[in-house]
Structures are given as structure tokens and as C-alpha cells.
N, C-alpha and C positions, 0 to 999 in steps of 0.2 A: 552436483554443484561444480562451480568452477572456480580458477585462479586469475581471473583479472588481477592486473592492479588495483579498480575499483571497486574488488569485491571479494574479499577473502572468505573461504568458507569455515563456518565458526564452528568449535566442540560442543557437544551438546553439555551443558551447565546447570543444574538443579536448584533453583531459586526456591527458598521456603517462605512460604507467608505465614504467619501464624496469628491467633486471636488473644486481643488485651494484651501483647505486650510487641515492643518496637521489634524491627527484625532487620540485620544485614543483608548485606546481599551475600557472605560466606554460603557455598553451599551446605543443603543439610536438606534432611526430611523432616515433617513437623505434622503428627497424625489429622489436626484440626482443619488446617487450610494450606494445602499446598499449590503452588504451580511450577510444575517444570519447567526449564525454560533455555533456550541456544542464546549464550551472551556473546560479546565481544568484547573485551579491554575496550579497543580505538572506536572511532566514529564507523557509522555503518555507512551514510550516504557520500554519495560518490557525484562529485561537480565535471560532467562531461563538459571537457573544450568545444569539442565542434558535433554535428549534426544536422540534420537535418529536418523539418518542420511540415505541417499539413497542409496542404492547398485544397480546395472544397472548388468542386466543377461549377460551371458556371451553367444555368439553365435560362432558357428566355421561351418567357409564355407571351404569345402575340405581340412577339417585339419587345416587351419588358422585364429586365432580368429578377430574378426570385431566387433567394438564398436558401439551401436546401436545409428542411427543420432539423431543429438540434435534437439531437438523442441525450436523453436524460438519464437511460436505464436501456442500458444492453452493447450488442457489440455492431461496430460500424466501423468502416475501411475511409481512409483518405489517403489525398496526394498529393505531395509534394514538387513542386516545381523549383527546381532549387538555384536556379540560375534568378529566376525572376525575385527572391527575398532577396538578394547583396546582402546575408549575412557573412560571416565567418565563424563563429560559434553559435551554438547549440543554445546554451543558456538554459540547460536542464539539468536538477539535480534528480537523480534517479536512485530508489530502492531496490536492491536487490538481494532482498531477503527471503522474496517467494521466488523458488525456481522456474515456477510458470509464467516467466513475463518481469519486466522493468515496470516498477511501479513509478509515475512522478511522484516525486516529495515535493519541487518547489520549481519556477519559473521563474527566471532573472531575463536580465538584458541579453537579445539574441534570436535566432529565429523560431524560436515558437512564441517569444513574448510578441515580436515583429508580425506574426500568421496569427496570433491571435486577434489583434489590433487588426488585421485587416478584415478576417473574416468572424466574427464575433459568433457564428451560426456555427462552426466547425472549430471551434475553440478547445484545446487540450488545457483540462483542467488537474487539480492535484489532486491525486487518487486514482486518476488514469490510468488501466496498467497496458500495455504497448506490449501486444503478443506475438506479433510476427512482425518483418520489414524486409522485404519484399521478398517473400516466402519462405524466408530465413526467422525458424522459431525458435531455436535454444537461446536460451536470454544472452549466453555469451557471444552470438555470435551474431544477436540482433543488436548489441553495442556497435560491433564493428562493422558491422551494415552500414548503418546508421553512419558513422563516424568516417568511414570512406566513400560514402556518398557527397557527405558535404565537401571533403578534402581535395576529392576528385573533383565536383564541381559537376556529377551526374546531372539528367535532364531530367527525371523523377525519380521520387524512394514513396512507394508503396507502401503504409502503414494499417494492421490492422486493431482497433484499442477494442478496449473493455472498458465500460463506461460501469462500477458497483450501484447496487442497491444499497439503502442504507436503513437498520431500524435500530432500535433498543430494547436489551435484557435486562433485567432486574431482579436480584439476588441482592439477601443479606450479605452485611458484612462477614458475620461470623457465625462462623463452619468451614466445611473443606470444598471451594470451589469446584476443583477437579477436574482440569484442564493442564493438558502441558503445551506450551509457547513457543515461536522461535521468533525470535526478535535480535538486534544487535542496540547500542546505546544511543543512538539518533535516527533510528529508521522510523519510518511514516508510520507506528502504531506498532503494533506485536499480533504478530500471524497463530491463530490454533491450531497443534497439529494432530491434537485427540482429546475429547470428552471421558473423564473416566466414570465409569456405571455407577449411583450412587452419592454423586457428590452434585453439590447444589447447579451445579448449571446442567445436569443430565436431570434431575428434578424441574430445573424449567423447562425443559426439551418435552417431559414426556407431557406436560401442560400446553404449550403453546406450539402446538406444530405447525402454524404457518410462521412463526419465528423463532426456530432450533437454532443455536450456534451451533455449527459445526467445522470439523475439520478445513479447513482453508478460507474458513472468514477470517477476516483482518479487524484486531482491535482499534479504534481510532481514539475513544475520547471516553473519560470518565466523569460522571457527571454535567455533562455538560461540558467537558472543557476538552479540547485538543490537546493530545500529548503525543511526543515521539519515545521510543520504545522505552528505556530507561525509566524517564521520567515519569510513564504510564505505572510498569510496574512498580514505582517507589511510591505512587497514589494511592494504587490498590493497598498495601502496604499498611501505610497511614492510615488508611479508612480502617485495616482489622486489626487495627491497635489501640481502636475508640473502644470505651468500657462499655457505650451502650450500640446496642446495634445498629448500623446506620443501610440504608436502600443503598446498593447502587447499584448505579445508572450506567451500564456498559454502553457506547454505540458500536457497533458492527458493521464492517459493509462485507457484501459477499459479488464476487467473479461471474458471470459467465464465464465457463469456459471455451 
């Protein structure tokens, strides 16, 4: 981990869920359903000023230009031209909760919303995670790539992303899920960073193995619905504090690495 400003690295925190009755966030253990989990007091995501954005090459089949297909599922390189946006900021909010890469949270006004808009085909979406920029891969120091490219006002920044897969697990509410978490209280979902043997979601593993959760899928949504880290874990929560057992509905996305 590192010490950014934008990203402090957090103590690992033991969140207890338990079944049929409400539960704090106070740490504790609780035989039925637990998950461990890395909190932080403060916000976890981090509103980068400046940066810089993708540029997608331009191709011409017999005289007429053709925008290179979008990647849905895996990993793809692009390039920025950073003179040609006239941005000055970045306008990314970025996760850095998994050490493997800047995940986007969120896109505002600036030059990826500006490169989005122009090339719709090379588009950085939220979930994105940006694992290298321009060969520079430890997430700390792909910030300041990134961030001295645009400030300098370089002639390209080389970015390589990770576009996740995404499906869904389904386990009861009540029992002991058995998973421990690293999340902070507004990060893009909460990260797995071990299955423990026995508990219900190693019971769906050993049923579904073309859809194991495993160590470094990223939780996104429960139920159906989007949540950032906190508010993920205070659903799950609520769901195993219902008297009768309820499904739920994890979504997962998982990395190329």
C-alpha cells in the first residue's frame, strides 16, 4: 500500500454480521455470519485535479475512417493526446482500494468526460481499473504519471485498463457467509480478499464453478442495486437481520490481470 494524500492505507477492521438481530459496525466476531473487513473512518475516494484522458487511433479503410470496436470484457491499451483535449483537469474520481490498479468510481467535467464524448468507441467507463500509464504500474505512481502528464502538458500518456466481467451469487441470508472484505466507506464496492472453507459462499464455489467468487472480485451491488463500500456492507447487514431468510443477490465483477 501507499501514502498518497488520496489514499490512505487502512487497518484491517473485523465487521460482524450476524442473523435475526441488527448489528453495528463495533468490531466483534459472531459464529453465524461473519465478514471481515479493512474500514476507514473518512471517505475512501479520492477527486484527482488533473490528468490525463484516452485518445483511440484513428484507422481509414479505403478512404473512410472506422472507430476501433469497443472492448466489453478484457484488457486494452489507449492514447492520449493531451495537447489536442485543452483540458486542465482530469475529472476522475478514482478507487484505490485494490493495490492492483486505480479503479474509476466516477467521471465528472474534464478530460475523460471531454474523450469520452468525442470517441464514444474508446470510452472509460466506471469500473474501469487503469493498470499501468505509460509503463508505470504501482497504483501510486500511476497517479502521478497521470497527473504530471497533464500538468506538464506531455504529447501522449499511454494507458493500459482492465475492462471486469460481471455476474451474480446467490446465497441465503442466514448462516455464515465467509468471506473477509477490504473496502473503505465510499469506495466503488468492497473487494474479497479470502473465501473461508465451509461457509456459504465456498458452498456456492464448490456448485458453480464457472462462477466462484474469489479472492480479488469486487463486490458492486446487492440485490440489484449499486452500493459503495459502507453502504454495501450495512445492506448485507439488514438483509441477515430479516427473521425469514431472504436470497441474495451479490453482483461481482472480476480483473483481468
Amino acid at each position: 500500500r501507499f501514502s498518497a494524500p488520496w489514499g490512505v492505507p487502512v487497518p484491517a477492521v473485523p465487521v460482524a454480521l450476524w442473523t435475526r438481530q441488527p448489528c453495528g459496525l463495533s468490531p466483534g466476531v459472531v459464529p453465524c455470519a461473519m465478514l471481515c473487513c479493512c474500514a476507514a473512518e473518512e471517505t475512501t475516494m479520492a477527486e484527482v485535479a488533473s490528468t490525463a484522458v484516452l485518445e483511440e487511433s484513428n484507422r481509414f479503410t479505403e478512404g473512410k475512417f472506422t472507430s476501433p470496436a469497443t472492448v466489453e470484457v478484457g484488457i486494452f491499451d489507449v492514447e492520449l493526446k493531451i495537447p489536442e483535449l485543452k483540458m486542465s483537469q482530469m475529472g476522475l474520481e478514482i478507487d484505490v482500494t485494490d493495490e492492483r490498479g486505480l479503479v474509476v468510481a466516477n467521471i465528472g467535467e474534464g478530460l475523460f468526460q471531454r474523450f469520452n464524448e468525442l470517441h464514444p468507441t474508446q470510452a472509460l467507463r466506471i469500473y474501469d481499473k487503469i493498470l499501468v500509464a505509460n509503463d508505470v504500474e504501482q497504483s501510486a505512481e500511476i497517479y502521478k504519471t497521470m497527473k504530471s502528464s497533464l500538468n506538464e502538458k506531455k504529447d501522449l500518456l499511454r494507458l493500459s485498463v482492465s475492462r471486469p466481467s460481471r455476474f451474480e451469487v446467490k446465497v441465503s441470508s442466514h448462516g455464515q457467509l465467509g468471506m473477509k472484505l477490504n473496502y473503505k466507506n465510499n469506495s466503488a464496492g468492497i473487494c474479497i480478499t479470502s473465501v473461508t472453507d465451509g461457509g456459504l459462499l465456498d458452498q456456492w464455489n464448490k456448485s458453480h464453478f464457472d462462477q466462484q467468487a474469489l479472492p480479488g472480485d469486487r463486490i458492486i451491488a446487492l440485490n440489484g442495486k449499486e452500493m459503495r463500500g459502507l453502504e454495501l456492507i450495512e445492506g448485507i447487514k439488514a438483509e441477515q437481520a430479516q427473521t425469514t431468510p431472504q436470497e441474495l443477490r451479490l453482483t461481482l465483477l472480476r480483473y483481468e490481470k
